[in-house]
KEKE-3310 file (N, C-alpha, C; in steps of 0.2 Angstrom, whole numbers, plus 5000, padded with zeros to 4 digits):
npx = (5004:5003:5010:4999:4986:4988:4989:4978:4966:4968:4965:4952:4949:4950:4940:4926:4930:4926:4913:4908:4902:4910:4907:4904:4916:4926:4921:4925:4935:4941:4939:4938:4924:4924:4937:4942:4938:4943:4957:4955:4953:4964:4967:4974:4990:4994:4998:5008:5001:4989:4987:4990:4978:4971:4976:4974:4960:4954:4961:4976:4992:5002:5011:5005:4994:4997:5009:5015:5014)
npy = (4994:5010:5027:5038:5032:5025:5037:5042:5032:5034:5045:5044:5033:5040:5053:5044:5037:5048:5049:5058:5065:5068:5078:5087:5087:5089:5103:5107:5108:5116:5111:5107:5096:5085:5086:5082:5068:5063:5063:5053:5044:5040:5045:5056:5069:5075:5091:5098:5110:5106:5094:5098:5106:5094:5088:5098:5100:5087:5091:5085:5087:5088:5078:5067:5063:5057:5047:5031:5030)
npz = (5000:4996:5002:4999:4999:5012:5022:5018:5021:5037:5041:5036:5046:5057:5055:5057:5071:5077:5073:5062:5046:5029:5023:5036:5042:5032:5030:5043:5044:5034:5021:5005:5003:4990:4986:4998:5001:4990:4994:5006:4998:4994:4980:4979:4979:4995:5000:5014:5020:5018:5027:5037:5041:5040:5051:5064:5060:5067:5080:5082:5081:5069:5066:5076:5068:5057:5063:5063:5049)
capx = (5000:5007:5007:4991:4982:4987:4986:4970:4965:4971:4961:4944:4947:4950:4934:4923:4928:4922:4908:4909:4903:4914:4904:4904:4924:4927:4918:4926:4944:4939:4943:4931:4922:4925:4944:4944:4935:4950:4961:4952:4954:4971:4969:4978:4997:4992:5001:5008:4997:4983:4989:4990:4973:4967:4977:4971:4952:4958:4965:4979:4998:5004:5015:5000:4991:5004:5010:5016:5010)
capy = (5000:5018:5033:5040:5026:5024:5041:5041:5027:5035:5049:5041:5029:5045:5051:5039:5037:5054:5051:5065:5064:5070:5084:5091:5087:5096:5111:5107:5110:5122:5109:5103:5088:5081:5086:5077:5062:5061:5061:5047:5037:5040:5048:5064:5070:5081:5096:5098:5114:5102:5090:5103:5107:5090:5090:5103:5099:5083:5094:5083:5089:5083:5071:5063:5063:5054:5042:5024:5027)
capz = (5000:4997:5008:5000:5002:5020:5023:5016:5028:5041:5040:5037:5052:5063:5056:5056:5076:5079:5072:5058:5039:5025:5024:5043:5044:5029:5034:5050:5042:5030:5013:5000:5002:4986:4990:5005:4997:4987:4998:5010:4993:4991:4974:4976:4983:4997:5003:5019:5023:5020:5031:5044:5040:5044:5059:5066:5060:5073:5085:5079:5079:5061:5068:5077:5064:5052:5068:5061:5044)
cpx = (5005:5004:5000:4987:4982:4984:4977:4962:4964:4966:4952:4942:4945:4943:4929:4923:4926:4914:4905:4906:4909:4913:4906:4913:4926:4926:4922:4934:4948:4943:4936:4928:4924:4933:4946:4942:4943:4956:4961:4955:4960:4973:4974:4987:4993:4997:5002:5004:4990:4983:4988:4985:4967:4968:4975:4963:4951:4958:4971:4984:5000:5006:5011:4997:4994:5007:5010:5013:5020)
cpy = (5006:5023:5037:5037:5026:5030:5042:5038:5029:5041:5046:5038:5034:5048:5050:5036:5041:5056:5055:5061:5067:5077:5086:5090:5093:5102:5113:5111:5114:5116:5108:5100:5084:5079:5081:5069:5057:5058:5055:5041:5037:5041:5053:5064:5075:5083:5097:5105:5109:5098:5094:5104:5102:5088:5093:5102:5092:5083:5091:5087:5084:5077:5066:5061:5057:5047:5035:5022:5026)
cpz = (5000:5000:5005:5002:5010:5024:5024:5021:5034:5043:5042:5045:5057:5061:5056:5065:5080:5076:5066:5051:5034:5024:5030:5042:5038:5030:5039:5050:5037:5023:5011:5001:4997:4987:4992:5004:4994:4988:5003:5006:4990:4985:4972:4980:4988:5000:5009:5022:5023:5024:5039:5044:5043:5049:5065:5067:5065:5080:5088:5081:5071:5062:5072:5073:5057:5057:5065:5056:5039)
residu = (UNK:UNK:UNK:UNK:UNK:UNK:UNK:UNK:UNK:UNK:UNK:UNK:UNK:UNK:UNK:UNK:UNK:UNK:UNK:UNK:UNK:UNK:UNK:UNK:UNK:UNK:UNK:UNK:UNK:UNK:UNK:UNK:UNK:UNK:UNK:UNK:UNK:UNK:UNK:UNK:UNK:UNK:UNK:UNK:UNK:UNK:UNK:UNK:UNK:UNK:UNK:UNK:UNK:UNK:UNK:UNK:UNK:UNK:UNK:UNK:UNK:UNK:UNK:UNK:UNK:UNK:UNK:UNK:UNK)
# end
């Protein structure tokens, strides 16, 4: 599996145990939805300001967020 993909993964599972749609998170973290869709599916490269962004939407540090991927 490559880092989008786990990435990806990674993301969703965090989530998915908050409860949250793709919608509200998005909103939540100020990205797209379809975006962040993207990203879940390990379509895209994401940038580390996005990354920070979903950290943050988290309440996440990057490096927790990232953690044994």
């Amino acid at each position: 599996m490559d880092i989008k993909t786990t990435l990806g993964l990674r993301i969703k599972e965090l989530r998915d145990e908050r409860g949250m749609t793709q919608r509200a998170f998005a909103e939540a973290s100020g990205i797209d939805r379809s975006y962040l869709a993207a990203i879940e599916n390990g379509e895209i490269n994401v940038g580390i300001k996005t990354i920070e962004r979903i950290a943050n939407g988290f309440d996440l540090t990057v490096g927790q967020l990232t953690e044994g991927l």
